[in-house]
N, C-alpha and C positions, 0 to 999 in steps of 0.2 A: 504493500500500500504506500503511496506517495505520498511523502511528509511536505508538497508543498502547497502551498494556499495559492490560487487563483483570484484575479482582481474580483469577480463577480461571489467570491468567499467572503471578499472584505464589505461586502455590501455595496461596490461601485457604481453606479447605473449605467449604461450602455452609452445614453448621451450624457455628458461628464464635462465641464471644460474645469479642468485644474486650481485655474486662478480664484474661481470662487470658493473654493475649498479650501480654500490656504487664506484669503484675506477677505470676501465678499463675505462668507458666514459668519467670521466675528463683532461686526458690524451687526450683522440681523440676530446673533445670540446676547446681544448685550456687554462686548467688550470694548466701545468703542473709541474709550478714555483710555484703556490699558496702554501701555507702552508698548510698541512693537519692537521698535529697534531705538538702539541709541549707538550713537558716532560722535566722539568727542565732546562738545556739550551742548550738540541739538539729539532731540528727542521727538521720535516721530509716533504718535498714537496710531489705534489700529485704524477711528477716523479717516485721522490725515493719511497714512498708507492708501488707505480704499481708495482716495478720491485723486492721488498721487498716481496709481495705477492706470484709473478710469483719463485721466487726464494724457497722462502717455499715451496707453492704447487708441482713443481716440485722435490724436492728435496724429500717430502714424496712420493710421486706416485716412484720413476724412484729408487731412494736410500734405503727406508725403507721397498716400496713396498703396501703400501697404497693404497687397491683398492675403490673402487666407493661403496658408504652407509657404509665404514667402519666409528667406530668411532674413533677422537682422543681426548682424555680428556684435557684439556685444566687449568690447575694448573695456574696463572699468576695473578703477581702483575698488575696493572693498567699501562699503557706505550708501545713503539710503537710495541713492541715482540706478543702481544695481537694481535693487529691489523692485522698484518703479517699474525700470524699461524688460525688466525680467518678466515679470508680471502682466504688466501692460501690453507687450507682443504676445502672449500666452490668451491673456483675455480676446483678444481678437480673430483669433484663430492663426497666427503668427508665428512662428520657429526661431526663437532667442536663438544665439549663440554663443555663449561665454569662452572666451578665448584668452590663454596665459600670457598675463601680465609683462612675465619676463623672457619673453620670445625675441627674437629678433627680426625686421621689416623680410627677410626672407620667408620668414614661417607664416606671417599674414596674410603677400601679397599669395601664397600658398591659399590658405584656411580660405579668403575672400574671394580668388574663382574658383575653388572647390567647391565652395556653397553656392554660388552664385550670388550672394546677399547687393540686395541693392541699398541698402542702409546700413550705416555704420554706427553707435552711440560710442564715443571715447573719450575716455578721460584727458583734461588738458595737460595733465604730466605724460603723457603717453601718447601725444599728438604727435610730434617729432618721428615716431618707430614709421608712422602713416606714412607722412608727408614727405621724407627721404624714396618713397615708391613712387616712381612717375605714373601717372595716371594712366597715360597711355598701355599702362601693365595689368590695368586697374577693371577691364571694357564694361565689368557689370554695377560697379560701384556708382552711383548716383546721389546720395547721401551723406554727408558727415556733422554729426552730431556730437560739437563737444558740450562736455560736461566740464563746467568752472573755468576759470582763468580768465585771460583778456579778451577771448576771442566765444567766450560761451554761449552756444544760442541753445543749449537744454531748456535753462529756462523760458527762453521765449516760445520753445516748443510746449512747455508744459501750461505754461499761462493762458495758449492758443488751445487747450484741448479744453472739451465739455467734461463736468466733475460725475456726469453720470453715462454708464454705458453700462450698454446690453451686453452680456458674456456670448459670443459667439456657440452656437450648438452642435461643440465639436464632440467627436468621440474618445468615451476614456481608453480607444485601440487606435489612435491616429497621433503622427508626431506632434507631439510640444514643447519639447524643445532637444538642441545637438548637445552635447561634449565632445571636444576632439581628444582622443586617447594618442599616444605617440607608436609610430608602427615599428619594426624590426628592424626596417631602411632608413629611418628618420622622417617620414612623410607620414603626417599623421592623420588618421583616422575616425572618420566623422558617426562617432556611436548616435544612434537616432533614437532615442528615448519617448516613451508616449504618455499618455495626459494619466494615468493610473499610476507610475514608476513611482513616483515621490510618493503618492500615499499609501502605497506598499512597503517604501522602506520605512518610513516615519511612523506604520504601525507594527510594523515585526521588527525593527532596530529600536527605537527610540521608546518606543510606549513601552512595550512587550520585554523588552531585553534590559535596557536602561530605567524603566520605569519615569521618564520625565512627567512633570505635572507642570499647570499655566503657573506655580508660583516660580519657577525655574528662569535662571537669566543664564544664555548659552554665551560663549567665547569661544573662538576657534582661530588659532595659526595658522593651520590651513584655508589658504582664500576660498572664494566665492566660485571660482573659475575651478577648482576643484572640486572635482564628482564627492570628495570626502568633506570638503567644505562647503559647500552647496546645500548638504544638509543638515551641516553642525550648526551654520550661522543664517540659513536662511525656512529652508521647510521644515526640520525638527522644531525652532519655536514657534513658526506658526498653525505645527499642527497641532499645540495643545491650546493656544493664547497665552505664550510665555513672551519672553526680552529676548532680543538678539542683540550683544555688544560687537561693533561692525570697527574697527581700526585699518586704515587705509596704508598705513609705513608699514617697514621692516618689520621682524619677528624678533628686534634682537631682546637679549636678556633683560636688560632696562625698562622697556617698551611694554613685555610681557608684564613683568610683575608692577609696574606701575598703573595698568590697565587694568590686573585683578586687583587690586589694594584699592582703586580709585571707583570701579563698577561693581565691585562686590559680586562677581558669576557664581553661579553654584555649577556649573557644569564647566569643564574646562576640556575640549581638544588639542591637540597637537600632535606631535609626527615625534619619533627615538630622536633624531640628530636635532632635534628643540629642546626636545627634555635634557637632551649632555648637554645643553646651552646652558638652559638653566643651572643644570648642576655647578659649572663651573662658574656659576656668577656666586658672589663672596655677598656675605651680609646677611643681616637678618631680612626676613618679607614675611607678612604676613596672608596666608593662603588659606584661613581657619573660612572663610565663605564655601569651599569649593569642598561637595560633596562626592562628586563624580573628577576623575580624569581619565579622559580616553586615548587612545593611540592607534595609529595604523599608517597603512602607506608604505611600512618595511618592516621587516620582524623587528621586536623592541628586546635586546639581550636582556637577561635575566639580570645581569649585575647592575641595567640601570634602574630596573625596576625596583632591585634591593635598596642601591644607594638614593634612590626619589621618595621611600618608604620610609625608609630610617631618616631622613633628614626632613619630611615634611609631616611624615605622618600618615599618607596618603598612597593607596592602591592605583598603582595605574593599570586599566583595560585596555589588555589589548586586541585586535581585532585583525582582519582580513577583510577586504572588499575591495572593486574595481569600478574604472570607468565603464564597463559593460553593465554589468550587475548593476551599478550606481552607487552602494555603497555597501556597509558590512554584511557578510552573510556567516561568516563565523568570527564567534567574540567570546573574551572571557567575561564572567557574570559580578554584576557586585557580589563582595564576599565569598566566592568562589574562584577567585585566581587559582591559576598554573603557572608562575612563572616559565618563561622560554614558550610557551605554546601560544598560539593565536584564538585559543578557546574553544566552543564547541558551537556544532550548528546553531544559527540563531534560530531560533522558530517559522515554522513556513517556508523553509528552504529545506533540499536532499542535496546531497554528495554522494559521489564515488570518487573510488582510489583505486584506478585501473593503469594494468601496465602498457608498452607498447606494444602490444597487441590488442587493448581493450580489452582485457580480460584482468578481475576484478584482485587485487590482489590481496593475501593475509593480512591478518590484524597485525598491526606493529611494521610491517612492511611498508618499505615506499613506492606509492602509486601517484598517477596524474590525475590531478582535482579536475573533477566533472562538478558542475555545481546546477541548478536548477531551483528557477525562481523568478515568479510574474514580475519581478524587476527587469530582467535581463533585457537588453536594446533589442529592438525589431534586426539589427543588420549596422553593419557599416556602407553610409552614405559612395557610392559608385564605386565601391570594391566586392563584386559579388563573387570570384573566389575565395577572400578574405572571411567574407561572412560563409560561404558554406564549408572552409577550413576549420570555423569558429564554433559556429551557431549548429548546431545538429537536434533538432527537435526542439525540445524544451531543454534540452539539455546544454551549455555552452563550455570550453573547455580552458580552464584556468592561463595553462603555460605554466603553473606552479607544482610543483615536486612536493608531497605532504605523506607522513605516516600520521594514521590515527590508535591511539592506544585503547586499553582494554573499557576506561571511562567515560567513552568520546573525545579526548581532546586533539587537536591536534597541531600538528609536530611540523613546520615548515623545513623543508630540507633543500630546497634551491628551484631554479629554472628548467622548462623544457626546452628554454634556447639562450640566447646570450644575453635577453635585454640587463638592462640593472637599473637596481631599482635607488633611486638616490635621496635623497632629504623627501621623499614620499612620490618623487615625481622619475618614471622613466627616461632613460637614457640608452638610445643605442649605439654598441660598440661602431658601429658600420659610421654612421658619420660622425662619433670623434674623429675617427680613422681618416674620414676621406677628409676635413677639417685637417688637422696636422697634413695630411701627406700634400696639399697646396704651399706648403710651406718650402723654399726650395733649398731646406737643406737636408730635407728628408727623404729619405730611398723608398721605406715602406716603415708601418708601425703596425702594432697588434694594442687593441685596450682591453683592459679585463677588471675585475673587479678585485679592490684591495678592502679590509675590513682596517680602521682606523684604532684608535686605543679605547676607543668605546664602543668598538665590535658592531662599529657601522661601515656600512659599505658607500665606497669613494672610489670614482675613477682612476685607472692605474695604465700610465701607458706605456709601452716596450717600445724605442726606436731603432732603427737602422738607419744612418746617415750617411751620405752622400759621399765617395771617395775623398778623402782629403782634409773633411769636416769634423771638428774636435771635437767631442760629448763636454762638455764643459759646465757648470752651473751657469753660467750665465747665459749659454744657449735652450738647458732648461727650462729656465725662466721666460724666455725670449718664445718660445714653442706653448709654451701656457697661455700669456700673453695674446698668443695670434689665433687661440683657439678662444680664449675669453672675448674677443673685438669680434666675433664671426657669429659664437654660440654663448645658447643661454648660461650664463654663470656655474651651475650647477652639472653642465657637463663637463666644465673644464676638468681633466685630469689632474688630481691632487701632486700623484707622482710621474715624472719621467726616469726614465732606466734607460740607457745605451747596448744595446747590443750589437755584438759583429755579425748576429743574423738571428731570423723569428726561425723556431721550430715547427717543423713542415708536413706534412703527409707527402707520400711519394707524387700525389697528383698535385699538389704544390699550395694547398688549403692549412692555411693556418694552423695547428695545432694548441688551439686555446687553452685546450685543460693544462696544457705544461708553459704556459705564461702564468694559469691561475696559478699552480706549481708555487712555480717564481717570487710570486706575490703576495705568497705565504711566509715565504723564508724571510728569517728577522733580515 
């Protein structure tokens, strides 16, 4: 018997449009004072939300001309602008698109004819990534929508929209909105999520598992534009009528504990390589608000978890979930940790741990996560090998290497292929690779994954240079460098290595596992 739940289990109705569900019902249940979200020291009620929404929405449909399945790409710092135009393309029968912050004008001018989006919403710190793209690269783009700064016409878009709109009568089985997950080659992939996804996971993650309630105020490190923050900071509190605390900067250590000491969250997410942030921040904080802290995005070692318990007081959960899936489908429970495991099924999802042959493997053994759950994306947008490599029935297949033990929990044990998985966000080896080897003093490079002093995983590259050319530190530096000017931050390779040649197979294919090797050695 299938342990997972079906949207029409949840009680969904057929015709569904998402956005009332999340921000039009609190309003007709009587919360319309409550807080939804707060961003530094504006405070947006679930009122003002509602009518924030309705104003956007209509203002693309009636002003821009925004018809129904079109998409809008969705460029935006963390804060209530998000919320709005998220919302408000949703309401109208529209395909948001939330797109990573810290990508590079290569990755957009990608995502924006991938989608075809004829509207753009983008933050004016983030205008620059745009505008370096000549238009002429641009052909479907028509629209640019900044939000703040000198040049702002959000607002005049919003002031222009009527504060009441009909919710379009879309279906809760028809797209509502994209996330681009990152693919194997670097080209990433446009997961198509539908109008039910969100209130599937925000009632099997967040109610069911986390137990959250409307008195609850969420915080989350992980942005908006993350499948993991998406529901930390945005549809987990609106699916009880709780606070979402929304902060637009960095994640750094400061930033962090002065946002919970200053908003008082009771629920805290974040990612293992934030938590050793924290750790290594000195001084006393107070963290006695926070009830819950969660984790995911990369297995969290067990020694951080030790050292974040003993010094705060506080269990971290940790969990498993993806941009497919949308968010966790195995987690550990309050009061129920497994240190080192990613927890056990969350409710209304099934698993298998089958080998490569698809055939199911012993307890304790390691097999390939099969997972199953009315979350899972319809497809990836114009890759239909990719989806039928992926997607098989109801079934879709991790890429993750797991043993589950005699009590359910289970056991992360690595990749079915090379991606890495880095501060919560993928990284693929293939174009750090092809990034360095533009460099002309490199012959060829291999990257593999190195695990850091806090038993996080960080890019590691192996090079071969050019006849003549000295492995030097300062040409290390120099090859980081020209990989950070290209690519997002967080691919840059931590370390460089010189070698007189990568380790080969007879037909001339990399031999990775003996760079991972490598990369073990102190």
């Amino acid at each position: 018997m299938s342990l997972a739940l079906e949207a029409a289990d949840l009680g969904i109705p057929q015709t569904f449009n998402v956005a009332t569900h999340f921000v039009d019902r609190h309003v007709l249940e009587g919360r319309g004072t409550t807080v939804a979200l707060e961003c530094g020291d504006e405070r947006v009620t679930y009122d003002h939300l509602f009518e924030r929404v309705n104003r956007v929405g209509s203002a693309l449909g009636a002003r821009l001309g925004v018809r129904s399945e079109e998409r809008v790409v969705l460029l935006l710092l963390d804060g209530p602008a998000f919320a709005y135009s998220f919302f408000g393309a949703i309401k109208i029968g529209a395909v948001p698109v939330p797109v990573n912050t810290l990508w590079k004008p290569a990755d957009y001018r990608y995502v924006l004819n991938d989608s075809r989006a004829r509207t753009l919403i983008v933050s004016h710190e983030l205008l620059p990534q745009i505008e370096c793209i000549a238009r002429g690269e641009l052909p479907h783009l028509e629209h640019v929508i900044v939000v703040g700064g000198p040049h702002d016409s959000f607002s005049t878009l919003v002031a222009g929209g009527a504060p009441h709109l009909e919710a379009a009568p879309t279906s809760r089985d028809e797209a509502a909105f994209w996330l681009y997950s990152s693919g194997s080659t670097g080209a990433p992939k446009g997961c198509v999520h539908l109008h039910h996804d969100m209130v599937v996971c925000a009632e099997l993650f967040a109610r069911r598992t986390l137990g959250v309630q409307p008195a609850d105020r969420f915080f989350s490190v992980a942005k908006l534009f993350f499948a993991y923050g998406l529901g930390n900071a945005l549809y987990f509190p609106l699916a009880v009528g709780g606070t979402s605390i929304l902060w637009p900067g960095p994640p750094t250590a400061p930033n962090v504990f002065q946002i919970i000491e200053r908003h008082r969250p009771t629920i805290f997410f974040s990612v293992p390589t934030n938590y050793a942030m924290l750790l290594s921040h000195p001084g006393t904080v107070d963290l006695s608000s926070l009830r819950l802290a969660v984790s995911a995005g990369e297995a969290l070692p067990p020694a951080l978890y030790d050292r974040f318990k003993d010094r705060f007081g506080i269990e971290i959960l940790d969990g498993i979930g993806s941009t497919e899936t949308l968010h966790m489908f195995i987690a550990n429970r309050p009061g129920a940790v497994r240190p080192g495991s990613s927890g056990q099924l969350v409710s209304g999802y099934d698993a298998r741990l089958l080998d490569d042959g698809d055939r199911p493997v012993a307890p304790g053994e390691i097999g390939n996560l099969w997972i199953k759950g009315d979350s899972v994306c319809a497809g990836y947008w114009n890759q239909h090998e990719k989806s039928k490599n992926t997607i098989e029935g109801h079934w879709i297949k991790t890429g993750d290497k797991f043993s589950r033990d005699a009590d359910g929990f289970f056991w992360y044990a690595g990749r079915s292929d090379d991606m890495l998985k880095v501060g919560g966000l993928w990284v693929s080896p293939v174009e750090v690779e092809n990034t360095l080897a533009e460099h002309p003093a490199v012959r060829e490079c291999g990257v593999v994954a190195r695990e850091d002093r806090d038993e996080l995983v960080k890019p590691a590259a192996f090079v071969v240079l050019k006849p003549g050319v000295d492995g030097t530190p300062a040409l290390a530096d120099e090859l980081q460098q020209h990989v950070r000017a290209r690519l997002a931050e967080y691919k840059r390779p931590r370390w460089i290595e010189f070698l007189p040649e990568l380790p080969k197979t007879a037909t001339g294919k990399i031999q990775r596992f003996k760079l991972r090797e490598l990369a073990r050695l102190p």
